[in-house]
C-alpha positions as CSV (number, residue, x, y, z in Angstrom):
1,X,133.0,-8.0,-155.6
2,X,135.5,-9.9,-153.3
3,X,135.6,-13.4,-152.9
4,X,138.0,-15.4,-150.3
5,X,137.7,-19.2,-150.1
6,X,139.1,-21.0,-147.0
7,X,139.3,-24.3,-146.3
8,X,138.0,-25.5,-142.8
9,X,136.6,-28.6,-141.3
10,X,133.1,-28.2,-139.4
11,X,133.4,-29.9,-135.9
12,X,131.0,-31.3,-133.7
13,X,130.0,-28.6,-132.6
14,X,128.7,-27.2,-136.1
15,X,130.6,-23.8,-135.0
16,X,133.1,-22.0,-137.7
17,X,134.9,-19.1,-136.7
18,X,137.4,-17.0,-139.6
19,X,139.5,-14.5,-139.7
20,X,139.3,-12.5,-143.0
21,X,142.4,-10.7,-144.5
22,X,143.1,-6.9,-144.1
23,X,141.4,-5.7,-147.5
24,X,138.6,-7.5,-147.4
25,X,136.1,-4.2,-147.2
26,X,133.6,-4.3,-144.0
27,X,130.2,-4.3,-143.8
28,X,126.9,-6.8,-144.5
29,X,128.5,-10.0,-146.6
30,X,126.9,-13.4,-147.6
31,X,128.5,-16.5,-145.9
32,X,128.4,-19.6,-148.0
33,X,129.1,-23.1,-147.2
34,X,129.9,-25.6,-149.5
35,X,130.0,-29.1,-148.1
36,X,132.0,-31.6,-149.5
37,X,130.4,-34.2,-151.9
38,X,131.4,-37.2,-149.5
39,X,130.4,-35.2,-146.5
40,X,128.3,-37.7,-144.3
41,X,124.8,-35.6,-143.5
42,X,121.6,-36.6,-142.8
43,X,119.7,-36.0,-145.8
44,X,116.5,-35.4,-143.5
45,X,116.2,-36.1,-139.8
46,X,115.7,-39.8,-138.9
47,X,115.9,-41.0,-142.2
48,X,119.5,-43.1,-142.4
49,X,120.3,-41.3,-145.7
50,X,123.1,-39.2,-146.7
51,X,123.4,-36.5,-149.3
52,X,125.7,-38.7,-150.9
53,X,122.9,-41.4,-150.9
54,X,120.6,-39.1,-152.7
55,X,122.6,-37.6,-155.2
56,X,123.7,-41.8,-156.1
57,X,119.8,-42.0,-156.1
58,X,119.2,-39.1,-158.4
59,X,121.7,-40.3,-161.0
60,X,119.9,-43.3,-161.1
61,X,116.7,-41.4,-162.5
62,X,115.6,-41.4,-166.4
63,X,116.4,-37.7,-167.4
64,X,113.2,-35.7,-168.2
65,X,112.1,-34.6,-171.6
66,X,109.9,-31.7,-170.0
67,X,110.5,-28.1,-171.1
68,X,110.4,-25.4,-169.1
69,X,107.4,-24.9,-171.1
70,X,105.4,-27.6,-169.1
71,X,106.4,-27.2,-166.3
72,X,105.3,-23.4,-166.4
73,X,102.0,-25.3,-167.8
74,X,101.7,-27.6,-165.2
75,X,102.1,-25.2,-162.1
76,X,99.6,-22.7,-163.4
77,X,97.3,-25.5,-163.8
78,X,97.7,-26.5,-160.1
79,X,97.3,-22.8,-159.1
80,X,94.4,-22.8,-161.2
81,X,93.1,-25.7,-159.6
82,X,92.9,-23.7,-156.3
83,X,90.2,-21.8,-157.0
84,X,90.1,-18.1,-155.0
């Protein structure tokens, strides 16, 4: 697997183009973007919030004593719930 990180900065116009050094092997690859943590976006449409906002939010939250366990339990019984 190859893995190239560059640094960029997203414009305006939300449109990236890269150039990818000489070794890098052709054919279908996965582009990933990772924003910034203080990158100001819109956590939904119309709602004022940032990502930022949220993730302060989130740490805010008791932590969960759930397992994976319950959870399992609980979405089989909300499938179950839904009859056929």
């Amino acid at each position: 697997m190859y893995a190239y990180k560059i640094e960029t900065e997203i414009p305006p116009s939300h449109r990236l183009s890269i150039e990818l050094p000489a070794d890098c092997p052709t054919g279908l690859a996965e582009i990933i973007v990772l924003a910034k943590e203080n990158a100001v976006q819109a956590a939904a449409p119309g709602t004022g919030e940032t990502m930022a906002d949220l993730v302060a939010w989130l740490r805010t939250q008791p932590a969960s004593n759930r397992t994976p366990e319950d959870f399992e339990a609980q979405i089989q019984a909300e499938r179950n719930a839904w009859g056929d």
